[in-house]
C-alpha positions as a printed Julia matrix, in Angstrom:
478×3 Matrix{Float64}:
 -32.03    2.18    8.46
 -28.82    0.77    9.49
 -29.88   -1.95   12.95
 -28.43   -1.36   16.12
 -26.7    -4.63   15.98
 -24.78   -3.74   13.21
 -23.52   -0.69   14.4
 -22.83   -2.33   17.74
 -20.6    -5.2    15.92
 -18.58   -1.96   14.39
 -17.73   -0.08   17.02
 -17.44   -3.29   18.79
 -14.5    -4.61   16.33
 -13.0    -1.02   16.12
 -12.62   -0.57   20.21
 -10.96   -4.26   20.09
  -8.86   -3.64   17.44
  -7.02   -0.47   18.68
  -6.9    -2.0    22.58
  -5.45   -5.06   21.13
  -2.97   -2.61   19.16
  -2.18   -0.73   22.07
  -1.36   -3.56   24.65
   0.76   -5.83   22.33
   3.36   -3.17   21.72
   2.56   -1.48   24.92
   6.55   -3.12   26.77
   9.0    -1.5    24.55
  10.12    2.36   24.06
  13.22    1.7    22.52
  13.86    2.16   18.94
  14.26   -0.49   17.34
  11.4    -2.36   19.2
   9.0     1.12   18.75
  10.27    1.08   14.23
  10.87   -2.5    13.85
   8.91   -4.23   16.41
  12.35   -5.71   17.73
  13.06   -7.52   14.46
  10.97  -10.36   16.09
   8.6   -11.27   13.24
   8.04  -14.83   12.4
   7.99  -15.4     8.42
   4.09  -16.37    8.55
   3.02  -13.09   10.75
   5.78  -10.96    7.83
   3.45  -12.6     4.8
   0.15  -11.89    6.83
   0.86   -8.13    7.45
   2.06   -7.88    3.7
  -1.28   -9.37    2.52
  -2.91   -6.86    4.8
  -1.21   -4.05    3.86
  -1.6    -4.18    0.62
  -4.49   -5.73   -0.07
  -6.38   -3.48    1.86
  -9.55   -1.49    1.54
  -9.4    -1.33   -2.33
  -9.08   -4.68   -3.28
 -12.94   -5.15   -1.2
 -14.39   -2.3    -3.04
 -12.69   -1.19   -6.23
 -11.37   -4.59   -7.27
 -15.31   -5.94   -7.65
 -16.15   -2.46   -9.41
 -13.01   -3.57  -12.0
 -14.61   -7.23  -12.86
 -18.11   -5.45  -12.73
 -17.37   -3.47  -15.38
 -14.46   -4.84  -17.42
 -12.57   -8.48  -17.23
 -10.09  -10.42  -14.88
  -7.36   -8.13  -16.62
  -6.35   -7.08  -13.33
  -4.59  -10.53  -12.67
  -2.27   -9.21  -15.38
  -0.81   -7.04  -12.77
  -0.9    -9.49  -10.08
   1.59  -11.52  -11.77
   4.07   -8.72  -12.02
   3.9    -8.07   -8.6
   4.53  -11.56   -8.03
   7.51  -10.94   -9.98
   8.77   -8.03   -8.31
   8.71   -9.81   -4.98
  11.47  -12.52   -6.03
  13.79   -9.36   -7.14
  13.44   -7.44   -4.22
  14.12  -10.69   -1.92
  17.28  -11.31   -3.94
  18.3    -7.66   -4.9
  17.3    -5.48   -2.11
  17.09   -7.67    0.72
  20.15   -8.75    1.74
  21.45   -5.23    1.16
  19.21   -4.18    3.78
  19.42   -6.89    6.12
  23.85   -6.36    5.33
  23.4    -2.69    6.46
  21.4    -3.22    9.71
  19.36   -0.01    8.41
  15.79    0.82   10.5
  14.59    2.92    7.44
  14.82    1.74    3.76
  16.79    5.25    3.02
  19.75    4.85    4.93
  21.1     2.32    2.46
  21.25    5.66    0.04
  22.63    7.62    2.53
  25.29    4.98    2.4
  25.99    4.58   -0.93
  25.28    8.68   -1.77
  25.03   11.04    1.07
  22.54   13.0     2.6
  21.15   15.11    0.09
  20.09   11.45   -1.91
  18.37   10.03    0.77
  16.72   13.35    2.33
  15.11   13.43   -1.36
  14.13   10.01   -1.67
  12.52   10.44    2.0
  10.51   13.63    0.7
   9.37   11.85   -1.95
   8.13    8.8     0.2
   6.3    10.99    2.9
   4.63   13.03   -0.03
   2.99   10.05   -1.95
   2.19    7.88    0.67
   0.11   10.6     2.42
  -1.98   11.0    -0.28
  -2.21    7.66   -2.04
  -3.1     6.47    2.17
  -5.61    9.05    2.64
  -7.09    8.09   -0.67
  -7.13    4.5     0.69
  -9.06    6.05    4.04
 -11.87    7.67    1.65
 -12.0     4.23    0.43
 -12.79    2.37    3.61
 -15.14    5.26    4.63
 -17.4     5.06    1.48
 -18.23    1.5     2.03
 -18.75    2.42    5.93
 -21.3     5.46    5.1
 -22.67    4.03    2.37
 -24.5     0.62    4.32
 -24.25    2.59    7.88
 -26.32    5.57    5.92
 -24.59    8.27    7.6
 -22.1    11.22    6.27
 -18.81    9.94    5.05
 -16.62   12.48    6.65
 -17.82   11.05   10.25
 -16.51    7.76    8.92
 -13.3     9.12    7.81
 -12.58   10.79   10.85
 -13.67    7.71   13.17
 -11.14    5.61   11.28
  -8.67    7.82   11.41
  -8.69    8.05   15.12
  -8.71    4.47   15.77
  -5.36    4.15   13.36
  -3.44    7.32   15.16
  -4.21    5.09   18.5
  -3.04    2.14   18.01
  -0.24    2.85   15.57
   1.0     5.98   18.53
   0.88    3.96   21.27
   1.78    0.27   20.17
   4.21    1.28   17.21
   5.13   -1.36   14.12
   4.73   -4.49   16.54
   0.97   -3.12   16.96
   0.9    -2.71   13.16
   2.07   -6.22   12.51
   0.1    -8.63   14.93
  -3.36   -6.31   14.33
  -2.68   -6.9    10.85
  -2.1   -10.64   10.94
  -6.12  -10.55   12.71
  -7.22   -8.07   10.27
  -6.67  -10.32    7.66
  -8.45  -13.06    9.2
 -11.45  -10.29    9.91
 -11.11   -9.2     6.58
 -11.54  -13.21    4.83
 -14.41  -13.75    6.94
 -16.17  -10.95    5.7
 -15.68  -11.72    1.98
 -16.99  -14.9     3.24
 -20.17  -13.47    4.4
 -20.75  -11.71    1.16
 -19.94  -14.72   -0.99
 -22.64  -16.65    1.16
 -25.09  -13.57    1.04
 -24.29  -14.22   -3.22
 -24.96  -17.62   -3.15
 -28.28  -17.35   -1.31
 -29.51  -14.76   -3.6
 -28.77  -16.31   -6.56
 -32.17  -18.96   -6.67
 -32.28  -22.14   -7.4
 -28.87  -22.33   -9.79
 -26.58  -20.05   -7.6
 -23.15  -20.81  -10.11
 -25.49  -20.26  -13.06
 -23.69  -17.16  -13.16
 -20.52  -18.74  -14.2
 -21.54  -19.61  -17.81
 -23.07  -16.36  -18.41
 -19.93  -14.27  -17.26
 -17.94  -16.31  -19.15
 -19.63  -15.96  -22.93
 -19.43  -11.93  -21.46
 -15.82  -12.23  -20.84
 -15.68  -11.59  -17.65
 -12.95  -14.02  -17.01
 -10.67  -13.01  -19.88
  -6.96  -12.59  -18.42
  -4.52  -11.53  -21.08
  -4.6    -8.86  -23.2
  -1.09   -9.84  -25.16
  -1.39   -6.45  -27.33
   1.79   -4.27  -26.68
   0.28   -0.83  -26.49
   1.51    1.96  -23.89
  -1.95    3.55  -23.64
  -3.66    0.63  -22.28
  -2.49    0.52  -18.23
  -4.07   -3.28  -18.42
  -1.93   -5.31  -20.86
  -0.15   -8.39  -20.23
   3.04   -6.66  -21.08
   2.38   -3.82  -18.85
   0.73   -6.52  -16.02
   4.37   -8.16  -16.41
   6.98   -5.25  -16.61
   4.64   -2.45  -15.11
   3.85   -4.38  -12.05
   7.2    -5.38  -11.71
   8.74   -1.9   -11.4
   5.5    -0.96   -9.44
   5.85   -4.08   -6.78
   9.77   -3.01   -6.81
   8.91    0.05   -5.9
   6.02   -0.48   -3.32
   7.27   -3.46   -1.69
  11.32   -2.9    -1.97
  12.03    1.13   -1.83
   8.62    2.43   -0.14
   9.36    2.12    3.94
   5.8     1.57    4.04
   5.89   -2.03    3.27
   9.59   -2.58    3.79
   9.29   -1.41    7.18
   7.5    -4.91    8.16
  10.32   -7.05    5.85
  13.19   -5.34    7.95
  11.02   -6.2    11.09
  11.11  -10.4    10.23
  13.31  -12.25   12.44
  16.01  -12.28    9.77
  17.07  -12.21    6.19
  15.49  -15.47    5.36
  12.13  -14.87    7.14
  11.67  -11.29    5.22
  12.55  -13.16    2.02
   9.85  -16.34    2.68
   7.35  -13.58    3.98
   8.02  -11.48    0.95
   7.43  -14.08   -2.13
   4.8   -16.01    0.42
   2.65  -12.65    0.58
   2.39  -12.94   -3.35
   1.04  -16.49   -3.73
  -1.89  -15.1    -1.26
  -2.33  -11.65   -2.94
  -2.9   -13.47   -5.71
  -5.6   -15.59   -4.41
  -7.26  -12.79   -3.1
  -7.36  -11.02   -7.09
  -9.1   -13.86   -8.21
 -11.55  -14.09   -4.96
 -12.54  -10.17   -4.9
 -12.87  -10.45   -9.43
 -15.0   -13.65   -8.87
 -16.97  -11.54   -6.54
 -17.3    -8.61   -8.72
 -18.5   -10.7   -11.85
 -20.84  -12.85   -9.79
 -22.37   -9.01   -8.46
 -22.35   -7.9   -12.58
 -24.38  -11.02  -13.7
 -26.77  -10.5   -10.29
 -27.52   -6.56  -10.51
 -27.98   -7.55  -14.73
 -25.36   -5.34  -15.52
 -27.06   -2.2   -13.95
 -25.0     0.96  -13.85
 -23.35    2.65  -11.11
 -22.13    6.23  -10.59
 -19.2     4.92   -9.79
 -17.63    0.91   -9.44
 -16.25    1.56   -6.31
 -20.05    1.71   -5.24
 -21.07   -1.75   -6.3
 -19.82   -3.89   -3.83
 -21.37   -1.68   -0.85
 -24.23   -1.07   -1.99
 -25.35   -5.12   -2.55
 -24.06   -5.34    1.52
 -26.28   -2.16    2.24
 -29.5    -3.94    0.54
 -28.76   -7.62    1.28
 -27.27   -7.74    4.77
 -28.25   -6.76    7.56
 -27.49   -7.49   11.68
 -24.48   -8.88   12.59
 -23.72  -10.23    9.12
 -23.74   -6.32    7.73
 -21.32   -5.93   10.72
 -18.99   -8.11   10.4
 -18.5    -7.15    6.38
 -18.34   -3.74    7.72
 -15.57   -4.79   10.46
 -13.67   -6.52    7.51
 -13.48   -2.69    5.73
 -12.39   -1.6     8.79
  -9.65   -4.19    9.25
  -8.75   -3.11    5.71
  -8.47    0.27    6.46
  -6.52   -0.07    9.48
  -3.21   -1.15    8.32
  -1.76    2.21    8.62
   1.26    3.83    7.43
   2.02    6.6     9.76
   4.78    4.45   12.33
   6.55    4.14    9.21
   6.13    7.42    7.84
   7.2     8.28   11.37
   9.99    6.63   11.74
  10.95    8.01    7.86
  10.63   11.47    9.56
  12.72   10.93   12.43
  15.51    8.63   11.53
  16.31   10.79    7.5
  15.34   14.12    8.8
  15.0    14.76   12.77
  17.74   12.73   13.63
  20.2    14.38   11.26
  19.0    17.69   12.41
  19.14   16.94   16.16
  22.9    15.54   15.59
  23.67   19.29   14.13
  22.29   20.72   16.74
  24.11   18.77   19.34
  27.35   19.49   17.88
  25.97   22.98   18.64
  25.75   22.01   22.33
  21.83   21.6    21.8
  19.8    18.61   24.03
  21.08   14.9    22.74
  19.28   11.78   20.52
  18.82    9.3    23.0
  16.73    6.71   22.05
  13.48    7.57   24.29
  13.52   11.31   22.94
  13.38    9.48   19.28
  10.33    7.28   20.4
   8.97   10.44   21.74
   9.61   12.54   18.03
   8.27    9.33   16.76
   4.71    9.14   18.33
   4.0    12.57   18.32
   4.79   12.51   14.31
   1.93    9.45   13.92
  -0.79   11.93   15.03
   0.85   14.25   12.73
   0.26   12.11    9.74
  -2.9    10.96   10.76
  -3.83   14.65   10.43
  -2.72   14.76    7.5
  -3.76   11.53    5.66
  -7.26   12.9     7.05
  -7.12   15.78    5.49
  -6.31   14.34    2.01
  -9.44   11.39    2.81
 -11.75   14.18    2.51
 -10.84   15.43   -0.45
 -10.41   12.51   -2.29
 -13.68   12.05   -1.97
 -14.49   13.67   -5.16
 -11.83   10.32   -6.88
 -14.22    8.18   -9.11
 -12.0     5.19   -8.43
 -10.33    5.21   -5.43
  -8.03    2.06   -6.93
  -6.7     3.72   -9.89
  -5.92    6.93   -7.88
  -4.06    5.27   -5.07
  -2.07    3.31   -7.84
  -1.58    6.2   -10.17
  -0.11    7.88   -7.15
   2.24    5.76   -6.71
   3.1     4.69  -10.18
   4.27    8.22  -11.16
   5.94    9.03   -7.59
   8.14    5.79   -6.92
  10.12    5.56  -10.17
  12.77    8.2    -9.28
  13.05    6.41   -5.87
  13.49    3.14   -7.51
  15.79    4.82  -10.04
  18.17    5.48   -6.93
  18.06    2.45   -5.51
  19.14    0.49   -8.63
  21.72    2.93   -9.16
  22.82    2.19   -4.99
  22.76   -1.69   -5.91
  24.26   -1.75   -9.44
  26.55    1.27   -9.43
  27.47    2.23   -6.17
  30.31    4.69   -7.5
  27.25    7.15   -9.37
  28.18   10.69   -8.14
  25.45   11.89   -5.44
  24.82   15.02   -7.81
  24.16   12.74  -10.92
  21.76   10.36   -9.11
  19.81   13.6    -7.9
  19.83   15.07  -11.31
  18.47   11.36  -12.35
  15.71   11.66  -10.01
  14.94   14.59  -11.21
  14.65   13.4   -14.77
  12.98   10.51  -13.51
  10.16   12.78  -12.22
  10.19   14.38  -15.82
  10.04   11.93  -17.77
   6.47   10.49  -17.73
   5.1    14.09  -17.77
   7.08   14.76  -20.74
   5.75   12.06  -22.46
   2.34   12.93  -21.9
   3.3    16.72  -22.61
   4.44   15.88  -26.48
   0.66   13.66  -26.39
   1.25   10.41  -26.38
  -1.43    8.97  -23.67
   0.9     7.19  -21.4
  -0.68    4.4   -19.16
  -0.32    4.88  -15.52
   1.09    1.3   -15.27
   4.39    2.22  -17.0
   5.17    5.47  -14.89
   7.63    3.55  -12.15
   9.12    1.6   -15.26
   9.64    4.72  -17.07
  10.74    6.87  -14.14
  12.95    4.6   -12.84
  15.05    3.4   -15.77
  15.71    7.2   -16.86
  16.42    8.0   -13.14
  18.9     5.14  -13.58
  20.04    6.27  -17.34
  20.69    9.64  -16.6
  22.59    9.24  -13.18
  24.35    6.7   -14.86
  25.63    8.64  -18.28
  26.56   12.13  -15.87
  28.77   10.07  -13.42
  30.34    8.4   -16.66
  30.7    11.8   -18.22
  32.34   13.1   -15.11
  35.09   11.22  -14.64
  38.25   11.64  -15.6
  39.83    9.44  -18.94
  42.69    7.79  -17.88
């Protein structure tokens, strides 16, 4: 049974949390300060909330469950997306930070037009609802599982904490909660390290020697084979396209680079925010092969379960509830201002404008703040919704990723082709998207086992191909 204490140090955290959320952006309605915290972000606080972000809830429970039953092949990845965070500073960047833009779209719907960015927008508020509510499930297992109570109470807990600090405080409550959260969420891995260590007898490292004759610490997989999603070739180029994709064309994450103080604090956030999600890969691996050589290798219904369960049968008090306050701080680096502000600035704004050309009511910027919040508790609905479904996932990791993976590569496609060939004809870069969509399924379809890690590679380069060859085609020979 679950102490009082514990429970007390939850709730305790999660009250905090949102009132600290909701009085640090409490001062400004206006829209720029409500979407991009008033472009006020120091580089530190930009690398911080990008750690935070996407770190998250699965690297404290699914990245364990990953060393506990494989390798450190994960760290394959991790160096991609190291990668992918000096091409988006130098690529994507300053376009952005050129265009003055509050949403990562409207640098399409300056190169291409509306119907581009609308669908590059669609895609964004489809995949990040679900691969977010996935990421809520996540959190909420490791809650129910040590608090012993139904997972759906944890899920919807969460999610009410998130819509209230994210609705009232907006992307400057999303930012400084995060830079704490990440402190919260150290200190708990802490904890469970230290909870490791005690348990481990008189030789606590002694577990170092035997997970290395297992393997455990094995990196690099150098085989170049498209079915495995964890080679050192897909690590490099597949987490590459994905980290372009995630951290460059999502609004998600881009949202807190275009809220840095200016073009040179988003870029030292940006590549700073890799160094330290790479530290935490090794720290949350080391963790997961240190639980494989403790439980003796024991099975698990599923990995995801490994890491809460040792907190649910070795900690207890204020120790379980601070761990559990460090899921929670994972969990509550939401999505939904940004999703928000992707729904009103790419679709209720244009809409509004036709309208008002009509002689309907006008845009000004409090009735957009207004839209804005009321779409957050929207969202949260939503991402909700998809949380208790994807409860049924066996890896809440992979599905997150694999969401992502196969949705972003159109996206990407387009925003290569708005960087690198500006002049591609708005009708061949949708067409490109669309084959970009197509194009991993298709090569499943004719049965060759595609890994998930090569879906934003794959959809973005024929996105790019294909818009390319049809504005080519197009125009006139002179």
């Amino acid at each position: 049974m679950v102490s009082a204490s514990t429970v007390l140090v939850v709730l305790g955290y999660l009250a905090g949390i949102t009132a600290f959320g909701i009085w640090v952006g409490r001062r400004d309605r206006s829209v720029t300060g409500f979407f991009l915290a008033g472009r006020s972000a120091p580089f530190w606080a930009v690398a911080a909330c990008v750690v935070a972000t996407e770190t998250s809830v699965l690297t404290f429970t699914s990245i364990p469950g990953f060393a506990y039953e494989g390798n450190f092949g994960f760290l394959q990845l991790a160096i991609g997306f190291l990668l992918g965070r000096v091409g988006i500073a130098l690529v994507l960047l300053p376009a952005y930070f050129r265009g003055e833009v509050l949403t990562t779209y409207e640098l399409l719907l300056k190169r291409f037009g509306t119907r581009v960015r609308s669908a590059a927008a669609a895609i964004f508020l489809v995949y990040r609802n679900l691969a977010d509510g996935v990421r809520l499930h996540a959190a909420a297992l490791m809650v129910a599982i040590v608090a012993g109570v139904p997972e759906w109470w944890c899920i919807v807990a969460l999610a009410a904490a998130m819509v209230a600090f994210s609705e009232e405080g907006g992307v400057k409550a999303t930012i400084w909660t995060d830079v704490i959260q990440l402190g919260v969420y150290l200190v708990g891995a802490g904890i469970v390290v230290a909870a490791l260590w005690q348990g481990s007898g008189a030789e606590p490292l002694g577990w170092i020697p035997a997970a290395r004759e297992a393997g455990k610490f094995d990196v690099a997989l150098p085989a170049f084979d498209l079915t495995i999603p964890y080679t050192i070739w897909a690590g490099v180029i597949g987490g590459f396209f994905l980290t372009f994709a995630t951290h460059g064309a999502d609004q998600y994450l881009a949202q807190r680079l275009l809220a840095a103080r200016s073009l040179r604090h988003a870029q030292a956030g940006l590549v700073l925010s890799g160094v330290g999600a790479l530290f935490q890969f090794v720290l949350f691996l080391g963790i997961g092969a240190w639980l494989w050589h403790y439980y003796g290798g024991r099975e698990f219904a599923r990995p995801d379960e490994v890491l809460p369960t040792f907190v649910a049968e070795h900690l207890s008090g204020a120790a379980a509830g601070i761990t559990l306050a460090a899921v929670v701080a994972a969990a509550l680096s939401p999505s939904l201002v940004s999703l928000a502000s992707t729904t009103v600035r790419d679709f209720w704004l244009p809409w509004k404008r036709r309208r008002a050309a009509a002689g309907a009511a006008g845009d000004h910027e409090s009735r957009q703040v207004r839209v804005g919040r009321q779409f957050v508790v929207v969202w949260g609905i939503v991402q909700t919704a998809v949380a208790l479904v994807a409860q049924r996932a066996p890896s809440a990791l992979e599905a997150g990723l694999s969401i992502l993976s196969y949705a972003s590569g159109p996206t990407v496609g387009a925003f290569l082709l708005a960087v690198f060939y500006p002049r591609a004809q708005p009708t061949a870069v949708l067409i490109g998207m669309g084959g970009g969509f197509a194009a991993p399924a298709l090569i499943r379809l004719a049965g060759f086992p595609l890994a998930w890690t090569w879906d934003v590679m794959v959809g973005s380069l024929a996105t790019f191909a294909v818009g390319l060859a049809l504005t080519s085609a197009a125009r006139p020979r002179p």
